[in-house]
Every structure is written in C-alpha cells, then in structure tokens.
C-alpha positions as CSV (number, residue, x, y, z in Angstrom):
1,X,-237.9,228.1,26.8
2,X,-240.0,228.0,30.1
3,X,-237.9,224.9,31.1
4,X,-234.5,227.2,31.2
5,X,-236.3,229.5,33.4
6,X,-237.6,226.9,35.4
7,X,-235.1,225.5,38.3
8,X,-237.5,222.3,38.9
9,X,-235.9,220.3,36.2
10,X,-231.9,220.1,36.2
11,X,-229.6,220.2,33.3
12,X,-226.4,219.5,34.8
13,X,-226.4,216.1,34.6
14,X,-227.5,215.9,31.3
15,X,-224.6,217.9,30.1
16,X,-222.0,216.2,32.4
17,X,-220.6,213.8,29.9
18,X,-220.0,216.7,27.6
19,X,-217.8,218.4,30.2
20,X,-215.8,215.1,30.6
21,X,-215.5,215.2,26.9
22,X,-214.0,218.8,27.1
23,X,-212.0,217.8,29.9
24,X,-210.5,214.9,27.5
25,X,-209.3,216.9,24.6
26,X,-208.1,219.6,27.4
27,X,-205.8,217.4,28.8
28,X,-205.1,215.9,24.8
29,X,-204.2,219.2,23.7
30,X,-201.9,219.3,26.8
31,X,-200.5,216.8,26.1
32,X,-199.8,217.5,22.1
33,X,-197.9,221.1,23.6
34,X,-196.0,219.2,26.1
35,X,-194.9,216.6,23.8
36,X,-193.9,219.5,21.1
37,X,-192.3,221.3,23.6
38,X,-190.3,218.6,24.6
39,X,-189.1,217.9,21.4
40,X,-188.3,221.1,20.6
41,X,-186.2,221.9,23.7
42,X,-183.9,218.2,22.9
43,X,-183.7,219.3,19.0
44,X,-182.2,222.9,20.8
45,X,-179.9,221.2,22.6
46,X,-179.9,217.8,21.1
47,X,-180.7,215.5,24.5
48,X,-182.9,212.2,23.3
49,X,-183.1,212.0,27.1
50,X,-184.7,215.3,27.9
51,X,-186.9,214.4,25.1
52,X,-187.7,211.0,26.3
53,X,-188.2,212.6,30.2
54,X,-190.7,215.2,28.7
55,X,-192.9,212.8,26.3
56,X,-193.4,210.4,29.6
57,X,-194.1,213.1,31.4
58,X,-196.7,214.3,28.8
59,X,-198.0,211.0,28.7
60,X,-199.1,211.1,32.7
61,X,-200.2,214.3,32.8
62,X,-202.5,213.2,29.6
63,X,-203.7,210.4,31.9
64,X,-203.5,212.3,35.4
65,X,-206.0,215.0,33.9
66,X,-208.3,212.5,32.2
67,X,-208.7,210.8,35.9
68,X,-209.3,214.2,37.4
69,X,-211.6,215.1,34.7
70,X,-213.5,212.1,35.6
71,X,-213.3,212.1,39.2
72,X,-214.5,215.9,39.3
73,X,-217.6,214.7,37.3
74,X,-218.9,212.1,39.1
75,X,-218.6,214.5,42.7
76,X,-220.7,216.7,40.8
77,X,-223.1,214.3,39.8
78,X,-222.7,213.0,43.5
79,X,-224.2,215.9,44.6
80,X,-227.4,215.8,42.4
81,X,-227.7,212.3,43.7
82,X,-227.7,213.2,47.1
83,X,-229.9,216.3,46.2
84,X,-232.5,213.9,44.1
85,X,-232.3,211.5,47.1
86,X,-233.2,214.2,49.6
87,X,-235.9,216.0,47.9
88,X,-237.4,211.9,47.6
89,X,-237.0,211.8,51.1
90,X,-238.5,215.2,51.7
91,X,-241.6,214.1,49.9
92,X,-241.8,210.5,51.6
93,X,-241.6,212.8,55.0
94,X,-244.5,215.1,54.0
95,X,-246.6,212.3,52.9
96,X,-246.2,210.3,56.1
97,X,-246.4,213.2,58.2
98,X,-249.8,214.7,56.7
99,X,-252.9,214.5,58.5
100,X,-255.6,211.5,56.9
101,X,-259.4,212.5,57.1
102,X,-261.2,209.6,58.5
C-alpha cells in the first residue's frame, strides 16, 4: 500500500495495455450501434444502400478508433520513455559531476 503512495515507482505503463484493451471494445461497441443503427434506419425506409454506406462506415470508424487508441498509448508511454531516459541521464550527470576524494 506504501507503493500507491509512493510516486518513485510508475504504474502507467503497466496498465497501458489495459487502456488499449478498453479503447478496443470502445470503438467495438461503436461500431455494433452504428451498424444497428444503420440497419435500422434502411429497414425504416427500406434503402440496402443507406445500409450498405452506414456498415462501411461503421467498419472504419471501428478501425480509425482502434489506430487512435493505439497511437494515443504509445505517446503516453513515449513520455515515460523520455522521462525514464532523463532521470538516467540525471543520475549519469550527478555521478560524473561529483567530487572524488583522492
């Protein structure tokens, strides 16, 4: 429980692939309303081409919001690289730039 508390140790990359999973079944379930929707309105007012139009739309929004799922996760693990990469640096830094005793 000290390890929540404590900001040395970060979590966000850890649960990263779970929010890419969430982001997937968003953009599924988006997809499934679109889709119903779509056929819905063509039953209404009996177009097979509005029907067909709305299911390939559907289709690339499915695949548009799985890409910028993706894409937002890896900027935000970016970031913890370039954090991670600078603390290493930080540390290299101190270590060269501290005093030896001889």
């Amino acid at each position: 429980m000290g390890a929540l508390f404590n900001f040395n140790t970060l979590i966000t990359p850890r649960v990263m692939k779970l929010l890419f999973a969430a982001g997937v079944v968003v953009s599924a379930l988006m997809a499934l309303g679109l889709i119903s929707a779509g056929l819905e309105l063509a039953h209404s007012f009996g177009g097979a081409l509005l029907s067909l139009l709305v299911v390939i739309f559907a289709i690339a929004a499915f695949f548009i919001g799985v890409i910028a799922s993706r894409v937002s996760c890896e900027c935000i693990l970016v970031m913890f690289m370039i954090r991670s990469e600078l603390a290493h640096m930080r540390q290299n830094f101190a270590s060269a730039a501290a005093p030896s005793n001889q």
